[in-house]
C-alpha positions as CSV (number, residue, x, y, z in Angstrom):
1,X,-6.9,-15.7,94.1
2,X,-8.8,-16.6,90.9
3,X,-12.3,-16.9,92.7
4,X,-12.8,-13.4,92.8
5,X,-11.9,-12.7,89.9
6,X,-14.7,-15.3,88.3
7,X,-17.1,-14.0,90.6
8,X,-16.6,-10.4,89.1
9,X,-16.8,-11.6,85.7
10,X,-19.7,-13.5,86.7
11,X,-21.8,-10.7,87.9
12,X,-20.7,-7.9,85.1
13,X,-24.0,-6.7,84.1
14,X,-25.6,-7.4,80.2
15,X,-24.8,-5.9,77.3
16,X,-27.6,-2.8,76.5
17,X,-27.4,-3.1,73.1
18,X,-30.2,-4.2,71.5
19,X,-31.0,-6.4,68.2
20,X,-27.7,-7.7,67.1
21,X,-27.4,-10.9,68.5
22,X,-23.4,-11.1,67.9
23,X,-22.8,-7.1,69.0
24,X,-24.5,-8.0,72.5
25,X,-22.6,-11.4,72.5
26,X,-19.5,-9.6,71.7
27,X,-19.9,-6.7,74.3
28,X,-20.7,-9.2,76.9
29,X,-17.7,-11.1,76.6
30,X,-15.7,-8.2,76.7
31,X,-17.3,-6.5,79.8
32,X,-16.9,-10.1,81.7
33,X,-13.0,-10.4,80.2
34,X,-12.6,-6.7,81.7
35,X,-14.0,-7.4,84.8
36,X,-12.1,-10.3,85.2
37,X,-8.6,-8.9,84.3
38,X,-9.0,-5.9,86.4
39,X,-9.7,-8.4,89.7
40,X,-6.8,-10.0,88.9
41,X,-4.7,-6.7,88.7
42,X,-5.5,-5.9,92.6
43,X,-3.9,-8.7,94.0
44,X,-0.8,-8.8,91.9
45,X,-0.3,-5.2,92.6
46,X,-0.8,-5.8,96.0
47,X,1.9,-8.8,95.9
48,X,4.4,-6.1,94.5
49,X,4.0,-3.8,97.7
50,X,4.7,-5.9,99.8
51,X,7.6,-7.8,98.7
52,X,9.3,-4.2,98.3
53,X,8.2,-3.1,101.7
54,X,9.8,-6.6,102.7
55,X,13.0,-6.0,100.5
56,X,13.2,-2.3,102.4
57,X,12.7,-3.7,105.9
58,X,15.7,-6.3,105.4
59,X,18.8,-5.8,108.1
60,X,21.6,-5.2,106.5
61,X,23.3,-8.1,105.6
62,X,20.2,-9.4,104.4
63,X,19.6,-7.1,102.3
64,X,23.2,-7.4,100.8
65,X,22.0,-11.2,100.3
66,X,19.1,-10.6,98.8
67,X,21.0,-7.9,96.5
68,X,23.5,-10.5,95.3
69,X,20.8,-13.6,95.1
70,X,18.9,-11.5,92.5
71,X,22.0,-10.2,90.7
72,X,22.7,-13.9,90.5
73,X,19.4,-14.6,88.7
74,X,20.4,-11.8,86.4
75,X,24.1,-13.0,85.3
76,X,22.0,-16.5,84.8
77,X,19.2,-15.1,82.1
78,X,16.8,-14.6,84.8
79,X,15.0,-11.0,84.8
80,X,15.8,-8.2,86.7
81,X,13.1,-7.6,89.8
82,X,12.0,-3.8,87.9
83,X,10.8,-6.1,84.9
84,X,9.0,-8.5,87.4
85,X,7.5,-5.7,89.2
């Protein structure tokens, strides 16, 4: 999962700006840290889908389970799945 986003921030393309040494430095590092969070982003959102296509296609007693196990987590300090997702 990580390769991809490495090999994006790998092949962001230089910094135009020219003289300042620490400017182009500075904008490079921020191109490559952009391109590397937003390859990360697809995946995770990805993730999201389908574990709430997964929830929704649950029979019914399942899904009653799956209600109450995460309810559970709640009551014990855990998050609730809309601040997961």
């Amino acid at each position: 999962q990580g390769a991809p986003a490495r090999k994006a921030a790998a092949t962001a393309p230089p910094s135009a700006v020219k003289g300042n040494v620490r400017k182009r430095a500075a904008k490079d590092a921020a191109r490559k840290l952009e391109a590397f969070t937003s390859a990360l982003s697809v995946p995770v959102k990805e993730q999201q889908r389908a574990f709430r296509a997964h929830l929704r296609a649950l029979p019914p007693f399942e899904a009653a389970l799956a209600d109450l196990t995460l309810d559970s987590l709640v009551r014990r300090g855990g998050l609730p799945l809309s601040a997961v997702l």
